[in-house]
GUKE-709351 format. One record per residue: residue number from 1; residue in one letter; z, y, x of N, C-alpha, C in turn. Coordinates in pm, 1 decimal, always signed. Layout:
# GUKE-709351
resi_resn_n.zz_n.yy_n.xx_ca.zz_ca.yy_ca.xx_c.zz_c.yy_c.xx
NUM_a_Z_Y_X_Z_Y_X_Z_Y_X
...
//
This chain:
# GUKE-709351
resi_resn_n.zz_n.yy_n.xx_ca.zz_ca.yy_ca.xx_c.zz_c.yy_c.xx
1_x_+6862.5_+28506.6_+3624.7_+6774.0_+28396.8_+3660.4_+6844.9_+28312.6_+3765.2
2_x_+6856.0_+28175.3_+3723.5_+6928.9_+28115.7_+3850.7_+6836.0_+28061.9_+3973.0
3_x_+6892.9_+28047.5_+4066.2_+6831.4_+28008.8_+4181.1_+6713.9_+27902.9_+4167.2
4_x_+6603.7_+27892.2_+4220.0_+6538.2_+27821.4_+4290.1_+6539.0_+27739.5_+4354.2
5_x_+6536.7_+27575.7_+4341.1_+6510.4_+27487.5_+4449.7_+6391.5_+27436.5_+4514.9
6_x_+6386.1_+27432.8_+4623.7_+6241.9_+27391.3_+4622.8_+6188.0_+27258.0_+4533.0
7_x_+6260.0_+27160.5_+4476.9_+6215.7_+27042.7_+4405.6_+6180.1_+27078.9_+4290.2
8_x_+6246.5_+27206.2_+4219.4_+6239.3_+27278.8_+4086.4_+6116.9_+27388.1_+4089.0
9_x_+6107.1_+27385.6_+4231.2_+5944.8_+27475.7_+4247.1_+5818.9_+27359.8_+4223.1
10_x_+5807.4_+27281.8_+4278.7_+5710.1_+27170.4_+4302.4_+5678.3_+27144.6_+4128.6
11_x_+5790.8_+27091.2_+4079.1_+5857.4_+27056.4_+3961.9_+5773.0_+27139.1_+3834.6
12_x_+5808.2_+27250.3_+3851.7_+5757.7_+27318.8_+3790.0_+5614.4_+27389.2_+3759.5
13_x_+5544.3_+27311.6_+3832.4_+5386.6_+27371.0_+3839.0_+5341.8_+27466.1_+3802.3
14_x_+5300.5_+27506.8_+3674.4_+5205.1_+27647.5_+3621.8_+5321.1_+27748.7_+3603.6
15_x_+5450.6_+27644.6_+3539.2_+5539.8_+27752.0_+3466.7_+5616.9_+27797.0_+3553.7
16_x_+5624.7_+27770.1_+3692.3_+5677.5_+27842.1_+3789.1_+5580.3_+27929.2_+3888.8
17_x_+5440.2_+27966.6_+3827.1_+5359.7_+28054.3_+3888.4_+5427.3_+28180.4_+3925.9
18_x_+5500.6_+28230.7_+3860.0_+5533.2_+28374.0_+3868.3_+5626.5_+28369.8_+3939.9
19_x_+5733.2_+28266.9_+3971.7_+5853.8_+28245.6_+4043.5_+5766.3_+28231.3_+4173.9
20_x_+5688.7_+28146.8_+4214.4_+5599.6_+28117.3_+4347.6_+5548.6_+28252.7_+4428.4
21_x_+5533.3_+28313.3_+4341.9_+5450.2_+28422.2_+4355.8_+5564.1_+28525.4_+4462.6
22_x_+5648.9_+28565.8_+4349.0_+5794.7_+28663.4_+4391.0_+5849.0_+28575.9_+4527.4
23_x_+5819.5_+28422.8_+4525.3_+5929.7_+28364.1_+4665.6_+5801.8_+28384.8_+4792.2
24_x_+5651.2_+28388.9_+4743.1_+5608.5_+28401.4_+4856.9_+5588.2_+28535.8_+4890.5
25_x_+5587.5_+28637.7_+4839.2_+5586.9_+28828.3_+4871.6_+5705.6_+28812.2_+4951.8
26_x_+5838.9_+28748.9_+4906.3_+6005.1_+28788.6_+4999.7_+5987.4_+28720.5_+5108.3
27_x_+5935.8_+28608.9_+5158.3_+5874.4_+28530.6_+5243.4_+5779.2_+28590.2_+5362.0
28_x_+5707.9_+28687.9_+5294.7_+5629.5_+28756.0_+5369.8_+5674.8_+28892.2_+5437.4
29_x_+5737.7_+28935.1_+5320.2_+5784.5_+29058.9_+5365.9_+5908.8_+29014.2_+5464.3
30_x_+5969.2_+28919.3_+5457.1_+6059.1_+28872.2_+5613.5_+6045.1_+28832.8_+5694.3
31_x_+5940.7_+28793.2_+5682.0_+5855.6_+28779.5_+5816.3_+5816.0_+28936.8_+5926.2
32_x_+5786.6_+28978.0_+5810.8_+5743.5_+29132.8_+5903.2_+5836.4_+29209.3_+5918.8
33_x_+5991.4_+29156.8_+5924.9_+6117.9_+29264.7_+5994.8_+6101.4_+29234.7_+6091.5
34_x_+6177.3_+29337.9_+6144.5_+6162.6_+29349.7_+6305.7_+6358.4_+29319.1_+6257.1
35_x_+6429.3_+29257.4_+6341.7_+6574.3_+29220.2_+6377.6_+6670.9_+29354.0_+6421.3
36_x_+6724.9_+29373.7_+6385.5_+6841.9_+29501.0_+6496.9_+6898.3_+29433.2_+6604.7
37_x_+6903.6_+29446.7_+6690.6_+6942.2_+29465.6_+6903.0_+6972.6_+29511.3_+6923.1
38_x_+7044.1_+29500.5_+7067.3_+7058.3_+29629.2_+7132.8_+6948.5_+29699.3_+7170.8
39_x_+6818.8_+29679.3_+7171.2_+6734.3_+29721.5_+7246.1_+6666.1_+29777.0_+7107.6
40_x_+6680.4_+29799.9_+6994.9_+6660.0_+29879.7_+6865.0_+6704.4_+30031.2_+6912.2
41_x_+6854.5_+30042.6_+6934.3_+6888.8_+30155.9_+7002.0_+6885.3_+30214.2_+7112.1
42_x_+6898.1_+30118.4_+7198.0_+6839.8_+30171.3_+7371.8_+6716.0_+30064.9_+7478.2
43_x_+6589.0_+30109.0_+7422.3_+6460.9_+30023.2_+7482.1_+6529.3_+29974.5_+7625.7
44_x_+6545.2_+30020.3_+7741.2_+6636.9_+30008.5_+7865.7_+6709.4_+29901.3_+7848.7
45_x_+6769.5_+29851.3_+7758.3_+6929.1_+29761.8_+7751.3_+6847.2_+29605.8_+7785.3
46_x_+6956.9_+29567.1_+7885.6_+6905.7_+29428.4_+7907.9_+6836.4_+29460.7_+8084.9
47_x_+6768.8_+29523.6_+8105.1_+6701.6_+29563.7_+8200.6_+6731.0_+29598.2_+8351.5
48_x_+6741.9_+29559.8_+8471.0_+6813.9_+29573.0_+8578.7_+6785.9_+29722.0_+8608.5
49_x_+6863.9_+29760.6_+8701.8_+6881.2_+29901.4_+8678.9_+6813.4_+29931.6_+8847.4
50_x_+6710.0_+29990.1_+8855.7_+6639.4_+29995.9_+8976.3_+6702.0_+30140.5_+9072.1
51_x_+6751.7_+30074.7_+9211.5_+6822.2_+30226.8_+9270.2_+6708.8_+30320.1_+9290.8
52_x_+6756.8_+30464.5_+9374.0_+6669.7_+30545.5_+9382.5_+6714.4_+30537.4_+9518.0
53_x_+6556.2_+30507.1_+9604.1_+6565.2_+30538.5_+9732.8_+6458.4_+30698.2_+9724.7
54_x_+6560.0_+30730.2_+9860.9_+6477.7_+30870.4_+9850.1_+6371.2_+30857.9_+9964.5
55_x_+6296.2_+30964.6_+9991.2_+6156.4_+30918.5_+10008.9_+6178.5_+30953.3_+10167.5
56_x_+6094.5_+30896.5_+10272.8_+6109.9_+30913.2_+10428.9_+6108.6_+31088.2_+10455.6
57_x_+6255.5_+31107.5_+10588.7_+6213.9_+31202.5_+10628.9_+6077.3_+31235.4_+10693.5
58_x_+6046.0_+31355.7_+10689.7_+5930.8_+31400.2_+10776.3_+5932.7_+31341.8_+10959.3
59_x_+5834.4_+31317.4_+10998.7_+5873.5_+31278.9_+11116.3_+5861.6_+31438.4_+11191.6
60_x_+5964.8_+31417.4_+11342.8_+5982.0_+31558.4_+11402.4_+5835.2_+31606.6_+11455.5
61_x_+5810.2_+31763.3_+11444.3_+5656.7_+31814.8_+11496.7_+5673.9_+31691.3_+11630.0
62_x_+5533.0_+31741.4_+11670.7_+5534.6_+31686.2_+11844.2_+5584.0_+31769.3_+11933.9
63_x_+5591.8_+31742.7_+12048.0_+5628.5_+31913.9_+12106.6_+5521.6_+31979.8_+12148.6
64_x_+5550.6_+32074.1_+12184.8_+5457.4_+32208.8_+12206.6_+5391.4_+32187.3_+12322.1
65_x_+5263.2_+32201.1_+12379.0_+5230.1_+32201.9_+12484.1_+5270.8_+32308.3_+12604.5
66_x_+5247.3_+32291.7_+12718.0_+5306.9_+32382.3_+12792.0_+5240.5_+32509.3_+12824.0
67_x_+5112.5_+32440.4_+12819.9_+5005.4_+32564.4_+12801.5_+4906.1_+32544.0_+12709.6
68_x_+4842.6_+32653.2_+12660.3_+4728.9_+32651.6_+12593.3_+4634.3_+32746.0_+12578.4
69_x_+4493.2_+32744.9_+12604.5_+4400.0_+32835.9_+12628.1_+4261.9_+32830.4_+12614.8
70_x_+4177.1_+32935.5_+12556.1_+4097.8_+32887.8_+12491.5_+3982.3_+32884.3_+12640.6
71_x_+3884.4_+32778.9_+12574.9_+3811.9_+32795.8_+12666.5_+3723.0_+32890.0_+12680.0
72_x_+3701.2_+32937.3_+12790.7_+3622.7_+33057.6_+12830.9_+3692.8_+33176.3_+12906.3
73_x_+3841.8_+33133.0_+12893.7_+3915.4_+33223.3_+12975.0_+3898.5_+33227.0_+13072.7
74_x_+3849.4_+33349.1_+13177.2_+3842.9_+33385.9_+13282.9_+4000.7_+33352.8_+13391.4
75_x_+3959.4_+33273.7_+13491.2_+4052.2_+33191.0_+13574.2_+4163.1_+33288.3_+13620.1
76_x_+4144.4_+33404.6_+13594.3_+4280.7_+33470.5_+13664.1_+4353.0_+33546.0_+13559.3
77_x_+4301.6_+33511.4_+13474.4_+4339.2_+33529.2_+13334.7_+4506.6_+33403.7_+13337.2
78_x_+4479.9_+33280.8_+13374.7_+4528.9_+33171.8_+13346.8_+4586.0_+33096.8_+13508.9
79_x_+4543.2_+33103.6_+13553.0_+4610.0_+33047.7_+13694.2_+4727.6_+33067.3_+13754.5
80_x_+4714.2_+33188.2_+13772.8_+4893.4_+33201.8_+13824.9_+5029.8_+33147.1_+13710.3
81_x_+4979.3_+33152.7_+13586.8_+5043.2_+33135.9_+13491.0_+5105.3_+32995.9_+13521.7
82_x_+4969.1_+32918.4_+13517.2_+4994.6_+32733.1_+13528.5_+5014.6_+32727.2_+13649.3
83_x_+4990.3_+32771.5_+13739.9_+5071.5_+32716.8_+13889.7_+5170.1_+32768.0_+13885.2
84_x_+5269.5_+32871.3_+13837.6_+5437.9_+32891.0_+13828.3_+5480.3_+32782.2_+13738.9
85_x_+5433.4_+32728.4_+13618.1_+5509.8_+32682.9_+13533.0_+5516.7_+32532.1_+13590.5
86_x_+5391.7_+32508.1_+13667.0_+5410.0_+32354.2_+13732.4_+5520.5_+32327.0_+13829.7
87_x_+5501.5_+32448.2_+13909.2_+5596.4_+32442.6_+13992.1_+5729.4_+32417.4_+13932.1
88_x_+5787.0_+32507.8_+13864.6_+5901.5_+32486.9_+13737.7_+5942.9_+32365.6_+13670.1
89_x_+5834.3_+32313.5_+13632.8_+5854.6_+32210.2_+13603.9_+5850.5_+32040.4_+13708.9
90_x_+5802.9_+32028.4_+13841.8_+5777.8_+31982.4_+13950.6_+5989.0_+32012.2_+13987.2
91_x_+5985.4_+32125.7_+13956.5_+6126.8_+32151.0_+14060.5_+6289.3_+32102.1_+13951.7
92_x_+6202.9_+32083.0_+13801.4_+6323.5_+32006.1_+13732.9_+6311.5_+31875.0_+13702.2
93_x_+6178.3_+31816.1_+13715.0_+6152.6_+31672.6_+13700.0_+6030.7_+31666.1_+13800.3
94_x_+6069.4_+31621.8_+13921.5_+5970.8_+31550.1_+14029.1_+5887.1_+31492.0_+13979.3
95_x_+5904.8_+31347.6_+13871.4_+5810.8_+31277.9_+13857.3_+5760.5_+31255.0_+13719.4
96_x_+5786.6_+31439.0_+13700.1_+5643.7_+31475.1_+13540.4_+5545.1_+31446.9_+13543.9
97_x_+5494.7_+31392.3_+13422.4_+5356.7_+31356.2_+13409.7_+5274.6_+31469.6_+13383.0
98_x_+5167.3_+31547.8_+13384.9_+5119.3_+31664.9_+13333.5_+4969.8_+31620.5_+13262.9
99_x_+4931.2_+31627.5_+13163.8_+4833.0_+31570.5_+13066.9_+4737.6_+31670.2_+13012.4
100_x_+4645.2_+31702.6_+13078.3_+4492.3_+31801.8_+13048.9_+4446.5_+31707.4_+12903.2
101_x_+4487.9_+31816.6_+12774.5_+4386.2_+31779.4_+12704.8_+4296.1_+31851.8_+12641.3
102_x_+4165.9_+31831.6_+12677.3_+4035.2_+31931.5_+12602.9_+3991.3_+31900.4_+12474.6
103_x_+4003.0_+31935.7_+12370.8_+3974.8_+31954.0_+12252.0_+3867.2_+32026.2_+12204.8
104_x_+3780.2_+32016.4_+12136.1_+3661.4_+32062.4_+12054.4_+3643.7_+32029.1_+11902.6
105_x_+3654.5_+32110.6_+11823.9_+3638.3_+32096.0_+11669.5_+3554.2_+31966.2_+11634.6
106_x_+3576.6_+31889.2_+11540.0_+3510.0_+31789.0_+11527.8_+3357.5_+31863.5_+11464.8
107_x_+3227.0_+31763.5_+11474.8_+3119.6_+31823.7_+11403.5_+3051.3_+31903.1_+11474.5
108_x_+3092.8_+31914.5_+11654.1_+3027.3_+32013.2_+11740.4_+2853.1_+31891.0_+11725.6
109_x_+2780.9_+31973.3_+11844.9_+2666.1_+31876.7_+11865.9_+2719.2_+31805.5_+11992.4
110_x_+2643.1_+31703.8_+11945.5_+2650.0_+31525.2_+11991.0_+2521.6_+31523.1_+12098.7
111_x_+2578.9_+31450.1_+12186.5_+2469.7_+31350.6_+12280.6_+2467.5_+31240.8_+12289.9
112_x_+2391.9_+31129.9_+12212.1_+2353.1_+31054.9_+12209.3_+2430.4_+30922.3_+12349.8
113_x_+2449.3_+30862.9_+12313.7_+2444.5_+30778.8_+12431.8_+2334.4_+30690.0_+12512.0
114_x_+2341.1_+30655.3_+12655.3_+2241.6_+30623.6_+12707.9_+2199.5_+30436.8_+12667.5
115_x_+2271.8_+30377.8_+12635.0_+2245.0_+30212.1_+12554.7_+2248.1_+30184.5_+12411.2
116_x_+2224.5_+30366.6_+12316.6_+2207.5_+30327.1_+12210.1_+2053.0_+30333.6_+12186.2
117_x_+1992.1_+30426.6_+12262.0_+1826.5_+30479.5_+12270.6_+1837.0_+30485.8_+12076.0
118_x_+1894.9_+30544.0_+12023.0_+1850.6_+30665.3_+11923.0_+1864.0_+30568.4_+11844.4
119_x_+1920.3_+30403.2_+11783.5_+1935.4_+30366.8_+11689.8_+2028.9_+30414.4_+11609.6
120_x_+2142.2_+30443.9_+11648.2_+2258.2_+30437.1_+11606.2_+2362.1_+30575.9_+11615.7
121_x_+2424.0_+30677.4_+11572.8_+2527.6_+30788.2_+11651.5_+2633.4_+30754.5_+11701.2
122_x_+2678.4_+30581.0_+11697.8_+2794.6_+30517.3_+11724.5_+2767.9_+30524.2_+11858.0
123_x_+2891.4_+30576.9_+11922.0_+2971.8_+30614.6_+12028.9_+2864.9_+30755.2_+12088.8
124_x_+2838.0_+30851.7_+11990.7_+2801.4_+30958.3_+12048.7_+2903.1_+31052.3_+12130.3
125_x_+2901.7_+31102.3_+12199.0_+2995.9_+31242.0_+12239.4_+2970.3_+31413.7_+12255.6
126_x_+3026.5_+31459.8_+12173.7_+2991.9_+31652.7_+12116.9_+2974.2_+31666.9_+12286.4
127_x_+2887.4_+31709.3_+12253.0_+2827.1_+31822.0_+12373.3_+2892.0_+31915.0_+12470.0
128_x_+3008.7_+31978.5_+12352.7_+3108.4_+32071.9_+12343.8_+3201.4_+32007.5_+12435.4
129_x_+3249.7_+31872.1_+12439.8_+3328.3_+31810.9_+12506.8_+3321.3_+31770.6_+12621.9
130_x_+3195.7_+31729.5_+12638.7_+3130.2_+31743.9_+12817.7_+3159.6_+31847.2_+12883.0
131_x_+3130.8_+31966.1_+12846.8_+3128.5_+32105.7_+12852.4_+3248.3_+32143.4_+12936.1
132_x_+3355.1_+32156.9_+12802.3_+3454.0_+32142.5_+12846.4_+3553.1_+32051.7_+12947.0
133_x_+3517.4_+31957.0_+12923.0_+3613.4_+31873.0_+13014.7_+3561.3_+31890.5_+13179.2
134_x_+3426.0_+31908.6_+13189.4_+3388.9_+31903.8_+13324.9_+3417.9_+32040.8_+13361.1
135_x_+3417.1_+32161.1_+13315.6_+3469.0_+32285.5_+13346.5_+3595.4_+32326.2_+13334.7
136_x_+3622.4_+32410.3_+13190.1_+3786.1_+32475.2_+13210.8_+3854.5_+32339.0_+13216.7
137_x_+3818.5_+32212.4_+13200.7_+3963.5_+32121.5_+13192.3_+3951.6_+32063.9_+13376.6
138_x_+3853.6_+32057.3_+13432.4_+3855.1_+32018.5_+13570.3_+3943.9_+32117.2_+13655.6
139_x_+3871.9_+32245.2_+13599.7_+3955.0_+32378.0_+13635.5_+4158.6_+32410.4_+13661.9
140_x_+4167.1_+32358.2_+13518.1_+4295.3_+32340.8_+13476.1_+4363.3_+32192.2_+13605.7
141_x_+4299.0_+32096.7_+13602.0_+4378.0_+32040.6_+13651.4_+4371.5_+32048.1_+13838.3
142_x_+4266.7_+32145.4_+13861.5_+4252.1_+32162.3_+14038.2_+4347.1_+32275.2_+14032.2
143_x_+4407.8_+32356.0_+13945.9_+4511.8_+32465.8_+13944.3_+4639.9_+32403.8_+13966.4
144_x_+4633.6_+32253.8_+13876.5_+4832.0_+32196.4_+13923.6_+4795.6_+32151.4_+14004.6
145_x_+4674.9_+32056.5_+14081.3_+4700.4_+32035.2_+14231.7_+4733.3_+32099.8_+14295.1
146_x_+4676.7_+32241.2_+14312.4_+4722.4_+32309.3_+14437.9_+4797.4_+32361.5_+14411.3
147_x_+4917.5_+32389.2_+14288.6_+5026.3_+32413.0_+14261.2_+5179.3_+32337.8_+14305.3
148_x_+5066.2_+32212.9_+14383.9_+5183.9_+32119.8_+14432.8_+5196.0_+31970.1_+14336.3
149_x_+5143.3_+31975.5_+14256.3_+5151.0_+31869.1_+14161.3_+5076.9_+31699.8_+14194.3
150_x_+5116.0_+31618.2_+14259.5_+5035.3_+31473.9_+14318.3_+4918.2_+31449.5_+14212.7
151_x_+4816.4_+31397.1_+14243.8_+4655.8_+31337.1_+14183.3_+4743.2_+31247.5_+14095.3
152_x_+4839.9_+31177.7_+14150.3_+4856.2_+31057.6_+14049.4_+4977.7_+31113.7_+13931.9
153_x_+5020.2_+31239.7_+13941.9_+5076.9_+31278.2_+13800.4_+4992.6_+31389.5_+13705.7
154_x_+4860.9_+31377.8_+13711.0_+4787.1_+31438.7_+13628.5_+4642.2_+31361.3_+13580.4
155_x_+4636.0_+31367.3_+13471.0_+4548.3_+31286.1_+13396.2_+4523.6_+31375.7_+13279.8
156_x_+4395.8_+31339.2_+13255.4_+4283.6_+31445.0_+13131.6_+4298.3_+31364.3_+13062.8
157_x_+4262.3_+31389.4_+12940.9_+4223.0_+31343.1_+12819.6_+4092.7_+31458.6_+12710.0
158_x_+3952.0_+31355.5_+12662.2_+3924.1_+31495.5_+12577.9_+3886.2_+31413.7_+12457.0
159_x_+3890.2_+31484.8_+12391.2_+3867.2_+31440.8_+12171.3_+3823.9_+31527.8_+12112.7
160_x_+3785.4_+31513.2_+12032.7_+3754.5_+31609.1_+11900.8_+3906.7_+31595.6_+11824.2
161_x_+3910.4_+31738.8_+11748.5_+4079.5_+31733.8_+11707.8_+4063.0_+31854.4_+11578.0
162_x_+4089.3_+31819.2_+11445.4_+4063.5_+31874.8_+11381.8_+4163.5_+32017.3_+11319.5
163_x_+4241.9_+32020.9_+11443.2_+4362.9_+32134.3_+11464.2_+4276.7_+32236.5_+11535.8
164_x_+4240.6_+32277.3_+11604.2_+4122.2_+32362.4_+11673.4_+4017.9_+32363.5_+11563.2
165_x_+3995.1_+32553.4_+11612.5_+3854.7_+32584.0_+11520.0_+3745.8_+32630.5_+11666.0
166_x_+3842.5_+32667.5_+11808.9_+3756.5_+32663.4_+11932.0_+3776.8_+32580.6_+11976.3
167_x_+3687.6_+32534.8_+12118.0_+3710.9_+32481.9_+12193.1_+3831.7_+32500.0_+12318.3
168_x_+3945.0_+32444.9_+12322.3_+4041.3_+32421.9_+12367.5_+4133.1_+32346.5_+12497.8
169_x_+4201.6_+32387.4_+12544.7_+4264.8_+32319.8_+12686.5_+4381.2_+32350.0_+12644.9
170_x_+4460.6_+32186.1_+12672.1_+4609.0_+32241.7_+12671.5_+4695.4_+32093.6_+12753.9
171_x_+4802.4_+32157.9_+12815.5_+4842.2_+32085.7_+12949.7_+4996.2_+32065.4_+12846.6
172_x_+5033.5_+31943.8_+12817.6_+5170.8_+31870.6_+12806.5_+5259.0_+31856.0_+12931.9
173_x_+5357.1_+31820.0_+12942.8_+5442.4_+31774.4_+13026.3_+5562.0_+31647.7_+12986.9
174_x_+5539.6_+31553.0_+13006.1_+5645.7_+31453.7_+13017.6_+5735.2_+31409.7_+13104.3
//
C-alpha cells in the first residue's frame, strides 16, 4: 500500500474510510508514548544533588551543682558540709557567685495570688515553694554567710522543675 498524503486523504472521502481509521488509531497510540531519557533509567538524573549535613551536636550537660539536698534534711545533717565547701570554694575564686535554688515538682498545690481574687490561676505559686524557699533554702543560704561568703555573692532562686520528684535545694557556684 503506498503512502498517504494528506490531500489523497481529504481526496478520497468514503473510499479512504478504512485508511482514516488505521492513520487515526497510529495517531493515537503516539500520542500515549511516553519518550526514552535519561530520567527513563535514573528518576534522580537532571536533579541537584542535595549535601548531607549532619545533625547538631548535643549541647554539653550543665554542670553539677555543688550541693544538693532534699528538703527536710535535718541541719546538721548538711551544714558543716556547705560551710567547708564554701569556704573551698571562697579560697579558689574570691568573687564566686553561689546560687540557692529551691525546686518543687511541678503540679504541687498553688496559692492563689492576692490581685487575682480567684478569677484566674495566672501567676499562682505551689505552696510547696513558699515552703521551701522561706525554710531549707533561707537555711542554706544563712549557712554560706556565716561560712564567710558576702550577702552580695549569694542569691536564691525558686521554680517548679520537672527534674525533681521531691522537693529540693541545690547551691551552684560560678
Amino acid at each position: 500500500m503506498p503512502p498517504v498524503s494528506i490531500q489523497d486523504f481529504f481526496r478520497a472521502g468514503r473510499q479512504g474510510a478504512p485508511t482514516a481509521l488505521a492513520l487515526s488509531f497510529t495517531l493515537l497510540a503516539l500520542t500515549g508514548c511516553k519518550l526514552v531519557d535519561q530520567k527513563t533509567f535514573n528518576p534522580q538524573a537532571g536533579v541537584p544533588p542535595k549535601p548531607y549535613v549532619p545533625p547538631a551536636r548535643p549541647a554539653p550537660p550543665p554542670p553539677p551543682p555543688l550541693i544538693a539536698m532534699v528538703a527536710g534534711t535535718p541541719e546538721a545533717d548538711w551544714k558543716p558540709q556547705v560551710q567547708d565547701m564554701a569556704r573551698r570554694a571562697l579560697a579558689r575564686k574570691p568573687t564566686a557567685l553561689f546560687t540557692v535554688r529551691c525546686l518543687v515538682p511541678p503540679g504541687s498545690p498553688v496559692v492563689p495570688p492576692a490581685d487575682v481574687e480567684g478569677r484566674s490561676a495566672e501567676g499562682a505559686v505551689p505552696t510547696a515553694l513558699i515552703t521551701l524557699a522561706s525554710g531549707d533554702g533561707r537555711a542554706v543560704m544563712q549557712a554560706l554567710m556565716d561560712a564567710g561568703v558576702p550577702q552580695t555573692q549569694v542569691e536564691m532562686t525558686a521554680m517548679p522543675d520537672s527534674t525533681v520528684t521531691k522537693p529540693t535545694v541545690r547551691v551552684y557556684v560560678r
